[in-house]
C-alpha positions as CSV (number, residue, x, y, z in Angstrom):
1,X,124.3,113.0,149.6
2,X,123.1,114.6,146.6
3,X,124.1,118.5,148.1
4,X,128.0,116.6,148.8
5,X,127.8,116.2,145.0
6,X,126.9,119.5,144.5
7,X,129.1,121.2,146.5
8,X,132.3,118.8,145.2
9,X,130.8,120.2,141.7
10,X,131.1,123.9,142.2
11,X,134.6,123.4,144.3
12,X,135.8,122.0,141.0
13,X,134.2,124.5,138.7
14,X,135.7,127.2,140.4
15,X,139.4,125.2,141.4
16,X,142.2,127.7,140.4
17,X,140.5,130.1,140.4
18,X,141.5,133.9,141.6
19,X,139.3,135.6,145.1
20,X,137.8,138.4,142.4
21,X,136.7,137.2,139.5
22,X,136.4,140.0,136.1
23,X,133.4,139.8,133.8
24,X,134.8,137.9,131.5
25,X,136.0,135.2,134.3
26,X,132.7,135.0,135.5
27,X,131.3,134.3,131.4
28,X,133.9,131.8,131.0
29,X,132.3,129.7,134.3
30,X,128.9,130.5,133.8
31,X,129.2,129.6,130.5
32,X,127.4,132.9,129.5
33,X,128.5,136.0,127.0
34,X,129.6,139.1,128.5
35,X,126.5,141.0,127.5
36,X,124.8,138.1,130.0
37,X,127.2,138.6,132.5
38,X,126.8,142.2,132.5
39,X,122.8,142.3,132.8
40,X,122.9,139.5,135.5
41,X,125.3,141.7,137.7
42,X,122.9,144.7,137.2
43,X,119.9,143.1,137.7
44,X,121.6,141.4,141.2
45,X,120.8,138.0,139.7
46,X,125.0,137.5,140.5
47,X,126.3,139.7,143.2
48,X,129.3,142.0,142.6
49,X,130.8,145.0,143.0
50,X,131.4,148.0,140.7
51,X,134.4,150.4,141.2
52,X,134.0,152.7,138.7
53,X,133.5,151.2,135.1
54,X,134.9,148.3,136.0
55,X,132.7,145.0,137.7
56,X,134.3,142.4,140.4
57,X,132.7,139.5,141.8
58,X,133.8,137.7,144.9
59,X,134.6,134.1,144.2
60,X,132.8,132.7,146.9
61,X,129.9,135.1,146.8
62,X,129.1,133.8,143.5
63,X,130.2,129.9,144.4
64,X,127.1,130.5,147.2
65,X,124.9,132.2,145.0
66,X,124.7,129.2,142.9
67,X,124.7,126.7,145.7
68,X,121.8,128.6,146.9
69,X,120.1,128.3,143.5
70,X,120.3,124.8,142.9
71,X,117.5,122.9,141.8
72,X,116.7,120.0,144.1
73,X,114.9,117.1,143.2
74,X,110.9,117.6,144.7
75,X,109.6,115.2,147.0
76,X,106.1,116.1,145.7
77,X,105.9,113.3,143.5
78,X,106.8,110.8,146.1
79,X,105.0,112.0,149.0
80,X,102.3,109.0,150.6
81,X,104.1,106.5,148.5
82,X,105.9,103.5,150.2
């Protein structure tokens, strides 16, 4: 249930959004500066693709990337507890 919320979450942070996202698209949703934006896609923290000088990021490369990174709540604490 909690993965349903999730997903609703990211469909709706990325709604209207273009296929190929710029730099400065990809700041404005990961609420992030450019400088950020720029080290994360070199680093491969973000996928994208760089055609020259200029970076592109798939929209839902980036939507899976996060899904992918999600915190989920641990169990840990609850395991052997009834």
């Amino acid at each position: 249930m909690n993965e349903a919320r999730g997903t609703e979450a990211l469909d709706a942070l990325f709604a209207g959004r273009p296929e190929t996202l710029s730099v400065e698209e990809v700041a404005e949703v990961l609420n992030i500066s450019r400088q950020n934006t720029y080290a994360w896609l070199r680093d491969g923290v973000i996928p994208g693709y760089k055609l020259g000088s200029t970076w592109r990021v798939i929209r839902d490369e980036l939507k899976e990337t996060m899904r992918q990174g999600a915190n989920v709540p641990s169990r840990r604490g609850h395991e052997g507890k009834d």
